[in-house]
Biotite code that builds the C-alpha atoms (Angstrom):
import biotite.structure as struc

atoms = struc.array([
    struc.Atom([90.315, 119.315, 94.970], chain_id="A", res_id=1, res_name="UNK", atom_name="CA", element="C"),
    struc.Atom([91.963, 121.663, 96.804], chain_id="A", res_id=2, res_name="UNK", atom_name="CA", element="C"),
    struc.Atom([88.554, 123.171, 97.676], chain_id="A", res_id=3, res_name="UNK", atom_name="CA", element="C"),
    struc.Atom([87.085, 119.807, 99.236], chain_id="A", res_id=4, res_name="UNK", atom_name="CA", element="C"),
    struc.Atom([90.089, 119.511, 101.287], chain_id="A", res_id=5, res_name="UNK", atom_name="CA", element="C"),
    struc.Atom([92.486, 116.611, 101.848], chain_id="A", res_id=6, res_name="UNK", atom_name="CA", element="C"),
    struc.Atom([91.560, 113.384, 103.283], chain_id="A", res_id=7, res_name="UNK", atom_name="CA", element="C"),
    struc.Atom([92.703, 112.985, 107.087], chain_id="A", res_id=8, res_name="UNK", atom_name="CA", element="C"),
    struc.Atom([91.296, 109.693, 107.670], chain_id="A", res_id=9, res_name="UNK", atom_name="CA", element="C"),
    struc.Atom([90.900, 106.290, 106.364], chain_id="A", res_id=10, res_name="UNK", atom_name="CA", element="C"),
    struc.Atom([87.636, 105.869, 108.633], chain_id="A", res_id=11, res_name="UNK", atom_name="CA", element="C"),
    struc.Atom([84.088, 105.270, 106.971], chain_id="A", res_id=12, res_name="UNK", atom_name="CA", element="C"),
    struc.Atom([82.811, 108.459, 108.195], chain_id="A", res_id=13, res_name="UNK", atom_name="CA", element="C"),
    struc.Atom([85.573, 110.425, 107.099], chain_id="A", res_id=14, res_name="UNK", atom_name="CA", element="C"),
    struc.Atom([85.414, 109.044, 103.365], chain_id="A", res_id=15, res_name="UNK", atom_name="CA", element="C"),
    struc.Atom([81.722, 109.402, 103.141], chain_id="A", res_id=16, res_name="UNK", atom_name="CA", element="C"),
    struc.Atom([82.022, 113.218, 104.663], chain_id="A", res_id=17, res_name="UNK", atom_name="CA", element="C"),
    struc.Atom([84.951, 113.625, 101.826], chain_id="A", res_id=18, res_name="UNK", atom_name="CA", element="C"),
    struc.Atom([82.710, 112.396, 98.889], chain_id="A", res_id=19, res_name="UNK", atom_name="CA", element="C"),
    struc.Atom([79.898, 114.261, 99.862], chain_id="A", res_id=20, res_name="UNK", atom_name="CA", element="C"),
    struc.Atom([82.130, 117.258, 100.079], chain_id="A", res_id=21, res_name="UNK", atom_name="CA", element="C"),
    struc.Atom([83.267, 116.499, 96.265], chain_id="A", res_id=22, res_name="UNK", atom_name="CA", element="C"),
    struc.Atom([79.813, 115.863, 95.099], chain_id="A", res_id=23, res_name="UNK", atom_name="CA", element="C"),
    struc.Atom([78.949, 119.215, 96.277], chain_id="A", res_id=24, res_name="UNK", atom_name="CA", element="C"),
    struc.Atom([81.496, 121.215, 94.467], chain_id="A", res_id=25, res_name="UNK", atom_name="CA", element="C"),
    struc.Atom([80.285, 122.527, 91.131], chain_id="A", res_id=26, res_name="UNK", atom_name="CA", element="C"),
    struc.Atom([84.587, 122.856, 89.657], chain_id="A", res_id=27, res_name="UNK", atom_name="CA", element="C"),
    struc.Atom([84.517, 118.530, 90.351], chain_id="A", res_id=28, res_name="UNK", atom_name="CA", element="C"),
    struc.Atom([80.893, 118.294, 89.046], chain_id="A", res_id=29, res_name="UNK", atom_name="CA", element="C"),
    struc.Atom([82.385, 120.429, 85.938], chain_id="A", res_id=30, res_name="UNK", atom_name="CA", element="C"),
    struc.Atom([85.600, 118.191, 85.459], chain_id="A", res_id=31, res_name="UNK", atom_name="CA", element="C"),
    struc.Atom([83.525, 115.561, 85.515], chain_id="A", res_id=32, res_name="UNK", atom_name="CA", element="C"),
    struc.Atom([81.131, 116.063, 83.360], chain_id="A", res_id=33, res_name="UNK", atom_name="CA", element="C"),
    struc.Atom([83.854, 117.142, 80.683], chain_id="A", res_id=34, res_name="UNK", atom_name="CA", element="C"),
    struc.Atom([85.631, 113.762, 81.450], chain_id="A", res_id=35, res_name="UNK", atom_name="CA", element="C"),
    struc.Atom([82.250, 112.238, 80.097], chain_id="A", res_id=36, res_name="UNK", atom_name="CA", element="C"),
    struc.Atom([82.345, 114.423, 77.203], chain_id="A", res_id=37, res_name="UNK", atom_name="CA", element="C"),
    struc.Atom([85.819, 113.615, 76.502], chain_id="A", res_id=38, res_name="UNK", atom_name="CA", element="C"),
    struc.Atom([85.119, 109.879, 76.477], chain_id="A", res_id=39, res_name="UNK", atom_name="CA", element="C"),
    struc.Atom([82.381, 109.491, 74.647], chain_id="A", res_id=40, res_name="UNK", atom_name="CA", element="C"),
    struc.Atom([84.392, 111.997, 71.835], chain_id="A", res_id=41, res_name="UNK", atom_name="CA", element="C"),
    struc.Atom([86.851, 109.550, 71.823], chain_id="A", res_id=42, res_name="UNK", atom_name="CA", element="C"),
    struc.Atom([84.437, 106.709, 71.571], chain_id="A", res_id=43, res_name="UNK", atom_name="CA", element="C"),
    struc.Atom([82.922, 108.328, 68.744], chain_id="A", res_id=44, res_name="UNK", atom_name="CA", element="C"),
    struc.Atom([86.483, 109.146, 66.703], chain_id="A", res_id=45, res_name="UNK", atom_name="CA", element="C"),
    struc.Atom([87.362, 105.431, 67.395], chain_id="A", res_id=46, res_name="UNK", atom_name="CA", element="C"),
    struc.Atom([84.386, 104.702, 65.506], chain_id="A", res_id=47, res_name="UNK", atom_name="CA", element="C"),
    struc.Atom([85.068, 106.721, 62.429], chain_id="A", res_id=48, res_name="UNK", atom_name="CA", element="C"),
    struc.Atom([88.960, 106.897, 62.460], chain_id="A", res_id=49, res_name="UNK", atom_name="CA", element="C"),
    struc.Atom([92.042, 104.150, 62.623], chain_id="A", res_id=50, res_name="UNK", atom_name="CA", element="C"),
    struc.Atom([93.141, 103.891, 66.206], chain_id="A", res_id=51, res_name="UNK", atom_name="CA", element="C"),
    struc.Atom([96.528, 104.784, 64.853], chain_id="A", res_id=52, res_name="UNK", atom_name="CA", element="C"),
    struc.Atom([94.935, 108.399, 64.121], chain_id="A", res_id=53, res_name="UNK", atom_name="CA", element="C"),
    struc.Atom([92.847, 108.654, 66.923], chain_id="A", res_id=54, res_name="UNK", atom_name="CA", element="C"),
    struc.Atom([95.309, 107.444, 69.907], chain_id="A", res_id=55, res_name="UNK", atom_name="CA", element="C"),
    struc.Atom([98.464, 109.764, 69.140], chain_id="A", res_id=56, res_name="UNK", atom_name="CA", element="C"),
    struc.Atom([95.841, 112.691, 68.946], chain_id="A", res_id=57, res_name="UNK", atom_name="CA", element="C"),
    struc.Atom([94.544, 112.260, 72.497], chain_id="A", res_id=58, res_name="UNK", atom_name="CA", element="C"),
    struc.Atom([97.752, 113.584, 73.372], chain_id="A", res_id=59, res_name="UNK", atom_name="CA", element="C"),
    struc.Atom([96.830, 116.574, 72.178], chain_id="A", res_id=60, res_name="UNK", atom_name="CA", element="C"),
    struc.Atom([94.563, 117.262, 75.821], chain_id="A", res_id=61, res_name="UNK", atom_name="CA", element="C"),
    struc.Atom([98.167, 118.048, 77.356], chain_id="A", res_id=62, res_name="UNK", atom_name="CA", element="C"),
    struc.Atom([97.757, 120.932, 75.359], chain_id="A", res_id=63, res_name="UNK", atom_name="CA", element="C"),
    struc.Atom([93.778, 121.882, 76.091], chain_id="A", res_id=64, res_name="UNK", atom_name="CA", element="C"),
    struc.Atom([94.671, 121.133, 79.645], chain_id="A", res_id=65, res_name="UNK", atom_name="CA", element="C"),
    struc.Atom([97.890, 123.542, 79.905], chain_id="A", res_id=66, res_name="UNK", atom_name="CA", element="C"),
    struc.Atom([95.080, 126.201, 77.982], chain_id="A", res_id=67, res_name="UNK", atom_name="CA", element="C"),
    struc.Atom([92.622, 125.438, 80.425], chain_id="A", res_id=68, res_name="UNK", atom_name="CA", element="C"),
    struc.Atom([94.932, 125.943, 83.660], chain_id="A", res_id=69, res_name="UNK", atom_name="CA", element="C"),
    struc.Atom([96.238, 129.282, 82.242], chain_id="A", res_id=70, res_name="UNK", atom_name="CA", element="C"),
    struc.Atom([92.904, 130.418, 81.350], chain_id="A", res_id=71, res_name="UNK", atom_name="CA", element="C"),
    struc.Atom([90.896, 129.023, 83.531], chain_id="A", res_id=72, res_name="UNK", atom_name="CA", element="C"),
    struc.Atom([92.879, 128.151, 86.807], chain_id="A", res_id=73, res_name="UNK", atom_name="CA", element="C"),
    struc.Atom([95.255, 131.434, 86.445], chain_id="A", res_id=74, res_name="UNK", atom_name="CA", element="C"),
    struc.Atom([97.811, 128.872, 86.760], chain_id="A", res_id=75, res_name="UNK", atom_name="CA", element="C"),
    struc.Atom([101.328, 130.206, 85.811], chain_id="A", res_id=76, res_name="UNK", atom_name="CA", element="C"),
    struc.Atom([103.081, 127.906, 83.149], chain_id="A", res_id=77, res_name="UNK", atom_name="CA", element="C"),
    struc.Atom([107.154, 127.625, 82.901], chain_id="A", res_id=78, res_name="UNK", atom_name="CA", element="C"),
    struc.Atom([108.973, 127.630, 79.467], chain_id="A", res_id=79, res_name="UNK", atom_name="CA", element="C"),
    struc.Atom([110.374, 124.260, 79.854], chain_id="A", res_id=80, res_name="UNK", atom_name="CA", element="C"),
    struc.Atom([106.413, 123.399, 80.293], chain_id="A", res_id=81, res_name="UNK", atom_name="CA", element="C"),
    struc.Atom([105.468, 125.087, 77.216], chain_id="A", res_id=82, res_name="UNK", atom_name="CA", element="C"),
    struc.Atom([108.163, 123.536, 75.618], chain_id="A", res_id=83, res_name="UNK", atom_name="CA", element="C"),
    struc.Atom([107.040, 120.211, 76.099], chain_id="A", res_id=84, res_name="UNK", atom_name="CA", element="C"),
    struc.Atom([103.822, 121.048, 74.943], chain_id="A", res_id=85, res_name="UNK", atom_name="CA", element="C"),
    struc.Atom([105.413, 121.886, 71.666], chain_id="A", res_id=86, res_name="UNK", atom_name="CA", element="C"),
    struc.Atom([107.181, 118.983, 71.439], chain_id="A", res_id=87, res_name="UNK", atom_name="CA", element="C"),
    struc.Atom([103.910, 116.584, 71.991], chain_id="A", res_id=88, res_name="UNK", atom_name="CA", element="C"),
    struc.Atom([102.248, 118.729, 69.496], chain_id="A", res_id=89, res_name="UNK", atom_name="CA", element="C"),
    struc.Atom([104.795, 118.213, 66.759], chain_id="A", res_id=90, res_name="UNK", atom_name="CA", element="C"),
    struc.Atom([105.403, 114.512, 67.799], chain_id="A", res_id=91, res_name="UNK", atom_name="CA", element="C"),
    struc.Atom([101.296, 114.072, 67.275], chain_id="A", res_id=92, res_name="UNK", atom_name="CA", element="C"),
    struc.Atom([101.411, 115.715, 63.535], chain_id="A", res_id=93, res_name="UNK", atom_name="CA", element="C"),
    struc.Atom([104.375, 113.821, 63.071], chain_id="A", res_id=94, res_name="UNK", atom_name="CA", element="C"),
    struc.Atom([102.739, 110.774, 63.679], chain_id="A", res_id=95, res_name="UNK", atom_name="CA", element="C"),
    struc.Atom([99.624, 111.688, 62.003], chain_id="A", res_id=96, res_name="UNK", atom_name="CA", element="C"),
    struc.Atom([101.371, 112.193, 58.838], chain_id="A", res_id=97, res_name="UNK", atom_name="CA", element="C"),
    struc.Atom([102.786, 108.614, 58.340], chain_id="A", res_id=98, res_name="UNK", atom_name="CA", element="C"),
])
């Protein structure tokens, strides 16, 4: 979002000129699009797993989206952020075990 720009005004025009703005940007289109993935995966999961599984394992996208904003992005990541990452990750396979 930091490509569209921020929005300066609550006016009509403004909003519309801000959405078309986001429309146009393929990185929002992408992010998008992989939201839709991402919710129709976890449709599907819900639909062949317990929702005890499936729920604690959706945490698991704070990892694939710390990945994707070091990989991706070029985004620098802090130990205390990787550390919690950890954490999540062994809280999920903790949970998945019981």
């Amino acid at each position: 979002m930091k490509r569209v720009g921020e929005v300066r005004s609550l006016a009509f025009g403004s909003l519309l000129n801000f959405v078309r703005r986001a429309v146009r940007d393929t990185l929002v289109l992408a992010w998008n699009w992989i939201a839709g993935v991402q919710l129709f995966s976890l449709l599907a999961l819900l639909s062949w797993q317990d929702v005890s599984l499936v729920i604690p394992a959706t945490a698991l996208s704070y990892v694939t989206g710390a990945l994707a904003a070091k990989l991706l992005l070029g985004e620098h990541l802090t130990p205390l952020r990787w550390t919690g990452i950890v954490m999540v990750s062994i809280g999920v396979a903790l949970v998945s075990m019981g």
